[in-house]
N, C-alpha and C positions, 0 to 999 in steps of 0.2 A: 736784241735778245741773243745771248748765249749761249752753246749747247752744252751742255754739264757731263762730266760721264757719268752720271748715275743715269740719263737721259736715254743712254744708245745699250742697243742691245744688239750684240754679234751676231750675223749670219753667217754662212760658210763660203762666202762672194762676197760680201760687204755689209756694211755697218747701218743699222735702222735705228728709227729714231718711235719711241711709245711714242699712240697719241691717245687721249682716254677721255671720256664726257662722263659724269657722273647724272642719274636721276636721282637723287635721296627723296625715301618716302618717310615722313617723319610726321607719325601720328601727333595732331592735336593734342595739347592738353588741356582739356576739356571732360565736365562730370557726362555731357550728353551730346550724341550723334553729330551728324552736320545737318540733317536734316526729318529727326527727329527727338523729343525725349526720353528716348531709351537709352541707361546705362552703358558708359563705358568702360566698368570693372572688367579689371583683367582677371582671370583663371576661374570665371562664373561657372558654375555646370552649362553645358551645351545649350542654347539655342533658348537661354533665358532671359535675353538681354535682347529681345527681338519685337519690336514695334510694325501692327500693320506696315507701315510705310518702308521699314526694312524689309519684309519678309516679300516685298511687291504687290499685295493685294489691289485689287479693282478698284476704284473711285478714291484710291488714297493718294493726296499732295503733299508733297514735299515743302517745310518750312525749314527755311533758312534758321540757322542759326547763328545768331549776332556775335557771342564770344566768336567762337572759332574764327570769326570774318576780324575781329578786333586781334585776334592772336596773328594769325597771315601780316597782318599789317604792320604790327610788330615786330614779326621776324623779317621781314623787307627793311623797317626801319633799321632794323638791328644789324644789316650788311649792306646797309647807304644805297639802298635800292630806291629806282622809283616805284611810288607805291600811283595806281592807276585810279585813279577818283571814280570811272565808269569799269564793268568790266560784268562778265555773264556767264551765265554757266552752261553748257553744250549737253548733249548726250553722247557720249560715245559706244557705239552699238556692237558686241560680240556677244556672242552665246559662252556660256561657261556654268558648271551645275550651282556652283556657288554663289551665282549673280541674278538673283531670281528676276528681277527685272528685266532680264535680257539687254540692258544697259547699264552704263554707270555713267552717274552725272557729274560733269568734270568742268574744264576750260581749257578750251584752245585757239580760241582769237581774239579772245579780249581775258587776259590775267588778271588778279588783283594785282600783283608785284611784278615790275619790269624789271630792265637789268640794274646788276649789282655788283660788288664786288669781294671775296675777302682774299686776307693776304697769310699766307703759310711762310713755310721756312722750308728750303729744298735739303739733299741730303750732302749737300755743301755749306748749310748757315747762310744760303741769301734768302732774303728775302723777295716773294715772289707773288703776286695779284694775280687768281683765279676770276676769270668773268663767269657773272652767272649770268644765264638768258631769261632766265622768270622765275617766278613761283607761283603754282596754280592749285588749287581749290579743288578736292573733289571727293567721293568717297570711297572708303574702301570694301574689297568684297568679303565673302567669308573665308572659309577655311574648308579644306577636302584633306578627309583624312582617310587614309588608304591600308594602316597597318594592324587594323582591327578586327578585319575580316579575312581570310583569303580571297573570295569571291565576290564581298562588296566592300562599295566605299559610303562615306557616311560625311554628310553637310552639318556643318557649325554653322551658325551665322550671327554668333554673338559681335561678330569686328564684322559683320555687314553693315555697311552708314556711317562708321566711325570718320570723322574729318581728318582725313592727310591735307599736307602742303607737297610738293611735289618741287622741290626744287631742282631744275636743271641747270648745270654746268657747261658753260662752251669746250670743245676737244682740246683746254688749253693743259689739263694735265699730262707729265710726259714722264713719269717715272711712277712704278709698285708705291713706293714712299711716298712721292707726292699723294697720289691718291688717297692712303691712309690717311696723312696729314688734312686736306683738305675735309675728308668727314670728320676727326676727329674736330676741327676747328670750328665745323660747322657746327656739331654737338655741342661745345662748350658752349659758343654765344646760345644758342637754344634754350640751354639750362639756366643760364644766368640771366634768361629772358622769363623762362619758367613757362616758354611757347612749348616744349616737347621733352618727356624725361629723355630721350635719348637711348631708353634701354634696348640693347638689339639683341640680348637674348628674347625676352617678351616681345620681340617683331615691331615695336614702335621707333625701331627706325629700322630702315632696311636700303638697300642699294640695288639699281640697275647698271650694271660697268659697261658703257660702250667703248670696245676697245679695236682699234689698229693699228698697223705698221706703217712709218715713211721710209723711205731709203732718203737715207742721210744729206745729200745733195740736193732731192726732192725738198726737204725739209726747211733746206736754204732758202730756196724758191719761194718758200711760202710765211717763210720769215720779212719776205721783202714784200709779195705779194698781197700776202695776208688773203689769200684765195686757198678758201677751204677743201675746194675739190683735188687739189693736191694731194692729201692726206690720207686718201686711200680707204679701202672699204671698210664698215666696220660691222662687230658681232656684236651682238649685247649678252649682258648673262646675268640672269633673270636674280631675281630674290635672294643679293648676297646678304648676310646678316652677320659675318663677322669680319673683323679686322685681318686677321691672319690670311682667310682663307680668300679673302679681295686681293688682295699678294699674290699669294699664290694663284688666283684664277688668273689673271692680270699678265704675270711669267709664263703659264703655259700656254694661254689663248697667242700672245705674240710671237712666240715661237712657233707656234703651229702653223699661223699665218705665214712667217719667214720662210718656213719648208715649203710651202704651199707656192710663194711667190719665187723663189729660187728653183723651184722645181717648173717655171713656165706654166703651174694652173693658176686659174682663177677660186679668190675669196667670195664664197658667198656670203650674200649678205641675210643673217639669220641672226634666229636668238636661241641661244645654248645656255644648258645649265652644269653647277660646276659640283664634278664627284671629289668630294675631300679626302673618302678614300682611295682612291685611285691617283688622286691631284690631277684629273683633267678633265675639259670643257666638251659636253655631246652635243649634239644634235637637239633641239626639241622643237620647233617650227622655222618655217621661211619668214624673216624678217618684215613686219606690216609696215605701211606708211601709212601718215594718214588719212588718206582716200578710202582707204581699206575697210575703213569704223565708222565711214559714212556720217561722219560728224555733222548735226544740225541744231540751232540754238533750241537749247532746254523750253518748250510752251508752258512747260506748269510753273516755273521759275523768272518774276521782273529782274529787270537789269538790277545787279548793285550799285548805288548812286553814295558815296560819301564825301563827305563837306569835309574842306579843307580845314577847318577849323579843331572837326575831331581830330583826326590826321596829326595835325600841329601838336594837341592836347596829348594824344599817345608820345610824340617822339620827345615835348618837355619832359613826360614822365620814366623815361627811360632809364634802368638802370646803369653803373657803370658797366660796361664789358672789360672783356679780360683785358684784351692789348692796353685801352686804357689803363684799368688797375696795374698792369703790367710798369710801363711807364710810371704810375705816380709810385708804385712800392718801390720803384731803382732808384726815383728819386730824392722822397722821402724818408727811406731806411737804409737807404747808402749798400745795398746789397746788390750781387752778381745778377747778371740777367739768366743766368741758367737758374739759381734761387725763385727768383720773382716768375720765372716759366713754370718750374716744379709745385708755388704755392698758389700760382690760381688756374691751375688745370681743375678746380673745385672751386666753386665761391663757397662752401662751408669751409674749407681750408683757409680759403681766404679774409673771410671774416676772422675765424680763430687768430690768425696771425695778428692781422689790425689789432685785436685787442690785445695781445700779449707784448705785440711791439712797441703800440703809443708810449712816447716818454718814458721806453725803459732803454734796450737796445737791439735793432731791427737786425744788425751781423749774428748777435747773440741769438736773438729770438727764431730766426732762420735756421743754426744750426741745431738747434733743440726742437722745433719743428721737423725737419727732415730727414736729420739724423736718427735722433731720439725717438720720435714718437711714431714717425713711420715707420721707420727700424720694427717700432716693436710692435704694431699694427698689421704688419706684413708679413712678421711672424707669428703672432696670435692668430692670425686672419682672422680678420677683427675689420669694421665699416668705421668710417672717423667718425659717426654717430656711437658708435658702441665705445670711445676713447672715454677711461674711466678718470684722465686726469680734470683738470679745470683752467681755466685761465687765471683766474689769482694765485693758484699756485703754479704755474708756470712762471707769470711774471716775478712771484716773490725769488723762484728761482733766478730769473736773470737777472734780478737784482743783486742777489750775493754771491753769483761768478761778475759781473761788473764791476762791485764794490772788494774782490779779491778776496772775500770771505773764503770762498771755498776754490778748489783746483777742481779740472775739468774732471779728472777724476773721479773729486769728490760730488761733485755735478751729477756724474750716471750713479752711482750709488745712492743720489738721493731721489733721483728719478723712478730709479728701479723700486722704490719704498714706496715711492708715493704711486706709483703704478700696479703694485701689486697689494698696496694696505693703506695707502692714505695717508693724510698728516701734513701736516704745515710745513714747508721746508724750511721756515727760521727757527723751529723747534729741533727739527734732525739734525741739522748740521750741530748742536753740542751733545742732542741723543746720540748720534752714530759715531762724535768724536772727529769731525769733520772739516771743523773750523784751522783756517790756514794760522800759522806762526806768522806775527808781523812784526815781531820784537825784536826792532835793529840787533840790541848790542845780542842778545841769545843767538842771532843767526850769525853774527860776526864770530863768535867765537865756537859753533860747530865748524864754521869755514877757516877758522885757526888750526883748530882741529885736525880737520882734514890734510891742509897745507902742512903742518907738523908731519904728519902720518907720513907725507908723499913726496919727499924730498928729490927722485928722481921724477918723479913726474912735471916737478915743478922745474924743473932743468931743459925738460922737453917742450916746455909750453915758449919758451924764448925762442925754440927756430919753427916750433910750428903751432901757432896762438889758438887754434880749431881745438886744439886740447882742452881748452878753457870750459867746452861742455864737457869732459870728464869731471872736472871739479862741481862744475853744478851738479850734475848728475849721484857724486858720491854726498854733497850736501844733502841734495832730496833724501837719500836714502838713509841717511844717519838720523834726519828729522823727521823719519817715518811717514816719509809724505808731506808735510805738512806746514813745510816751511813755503814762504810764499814766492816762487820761484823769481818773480821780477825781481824783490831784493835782494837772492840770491846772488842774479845775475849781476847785479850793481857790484854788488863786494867785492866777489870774486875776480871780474873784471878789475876793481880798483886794486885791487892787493897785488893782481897776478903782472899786473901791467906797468 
């Protein structure tokens, strides 16, 4: 392993190297709790969506819920994880006003999901395998909301019992960037699992950053070592939920520790939460382990026992994921891999494309995709659900820039029709007057034309031949567009040469 310099971050003594572990919580997609049938609508009125068994009542037991345990499975398969045939659920015991149970039921010595792996792209274009250490099962609490009153605070518990996966990261992340990359990645296969929407403004995905400093030498150490105690103490920082502000928590938490370690004090080891307006990480308790939470297997809860066979039966059923799709669109549409990266950062993207590329043309289809129609998605602000065009007429489009009917040109002008009013574009292109000249001898003789007209031009073109686009250039323009520039080029060249 390599050290990158997107990796080191300057001290004012020496060079340290980020070291970062990720917890992503990413709510279940699932109509009902983990361990109840109570609603998991998101934006309900308050504390509607609460089942005895969420709310902690007396003589109430908790029932498993089989989706969710089928979805976990899922997402393990879905990042080449082992998934654990046995595995049980714990209590882990804090006080908190939102936790009415005075616990929450989790896992922490036997997971559904062991390790795993996915693979990013650094801020250098290598590629690079994050290990994961598990993925665990558990529920989540509610919501304290504190800005409603001066003087009190008020308990939701609509997202009390809703089923998280809890996937932890080994400290192999080591740059701001990677770390984004890393959830965004994890996100995508989720989605295209249809295990978690991903959304982190609605809190169904959310992050823990456990982040420290190595000094750089140290660092070596443990490159060869692979002894984790090298790498120095770390912070967490509680409840990130956006991209941006993971960056930035990420930059000022390590530098902070830098001053801290350049100055001869000690890191403690805590969990801080991070002010966006201020962009820096406080204080909010001393760091638990877990002895702390007095963890003991769950009594109202049997072991999870699944058969290798369901197991089997989920990962046949598996959809493509991205990196695959990624591969098969390089290969079967002959396009850039930054294209086939830009079209399945969405599988509704990605479907749309399949269909408008089959058997027409996937370089074509690509640029009128990304170009074109995000272009103007992004200035509508507009959802690619809300894209008013269709796929048969996309493709009838790239059929007649293909077949040299029309110039690219003529292409966004029929785009911009068919995006703001509709219609066929084999119809527009002689509505709108659109249709290329293909008429050898007619375009021969504009390019006489011209050559007539330019008799010093054509003198310049013998010691310096790059001239030759002046001449195509004054042809396009005498045929108002419309001459079909490859013949152009043909003639011109043949005359000029």
């Amino acid at each position: 392993m390599n050290i990158e310099k997107s990796q080191v971050i300057r001290g004012a003594k020496s060079d340290f190297v980020f070291v970062i572990g990720l917890e992503v919580h990413a709510q279940v997609r699932s109509n009902s709790k983990l361990f109840s049938g109570a609603s998991t609508q998101f934006g309900a009125e308050p504390n509607s969506n609460v089942s005895f068994i969420d709310a902690g009542m007396p003589g109430m037991l908790p029932v498993v819920n089989s989706f969710c345990i089928e979805q976990a499975v899922k997402t393990g398969l879905g990042i080449n994880a082992e998934i654990n045939l046995i595995s049980r659920f714990d209590r882990k015991n804090y006080f908190y006003p939102d936790l009415p149970q005075g616990y929450q039921i989790s896992q922490l010595y036997e997971p559904i999901v062991g390790k795993g792996k996915i693979s990013i792209q650094t801020e250098e274009k290598l590629q690079k395998k994050v290990g994961i250490e598990r993925i665990h099962l558990e529920q989540d609490a509610g919501k304290s909301i504190h800005d409603m009153d001066p003087t009190t605070s008020f308990v939701d518990l609509n997202r009390t019992g809703i089923a998280l996966m809890e996937i932890v990261s080994k400290p192999e992340i080591n740059s701001p960037f990677e770390a984004v990359e890393y959830i965004k990645k994890l996100r995508l296969i989720m989605r295209y699992l249809e295990t978690c929407d991903g959304n982190m403004q609605e809190g169904s995905l959310r992050a823990d950053v456990n982040v420290s400093v190595c000094e750089i030498n140290t660092f070596q150490k443990f490159i060869e070592t692979d002894d984790y105690d090298l790498l120095g103490t770390r912070c967490e920082i509680k409840n990130m939920n956006s991209l941006k502000f993971i960056q930035q928590a990420i930059n000022f938490e390590a530098r902070r520790q830098i001053k801290l370690i350049e100055a001869g004090k000690k890191v403690d080891q805590e969990t801080r939460l991070y002010d966006p307006n201020k962009n820096e990480t406080r204080p909010l308790r001393s760091k638990e382990d877990a002895h702390d939470y007095r963890y003991f297997p769950c009594p109202d809860l049997l072991k999870i026992v699944l058969e290798r066979a369901w197991v089997d039966k989920i990962r046949d059923d598996l959809p493509e994921l991205p990196d695959q799709k990624q591969h098969r669109f390089i290969d079967d549409f002959n396009i850039t891999p930054y294209d086939a990266e830009v079209i399945v950062a969405d599988h509704v993207t990605a479907e749309f494309f399949e269909a408008i590329a089959t058997n027409t043309d996937g370089k074509i289809a690509a640029n009128l995709l990304i170009n074109e129609l995000f272009g103007r998605l992004n200035k509508d602000n507009l959802s690619f659900n809300e894209n008013p065009t269709t796929v048969g007429q996309i493709r009838e489009l790239i059929n007649l820039i293909k077949s040299d009917q029309i110039s690219s040109k003529g292409a966004k002008e029929i785009f911009d029709h068919i995006w703001t009013s509709g219609g066929n574009p084999s119809e527009l292109v002689d509505l709108l007057g659109l249709r290329q000249v293909q008429d050898t001898s007619l375009i021969e003789q504009i390019v006489d034309d011209v050559i007539k007209e330019n008799p010093s031009q054509v003198d310049k073109v013998k010691s310096n031949p790059k001239l030759i686009g002046w001449f195509v250039g004054q042809v396009m323009k005498k045929s108002e567009g419309k001459a079909d520039p490859k013949i152009i080029n043909k003639i011109v060249n043949e005359k000029l040469k």
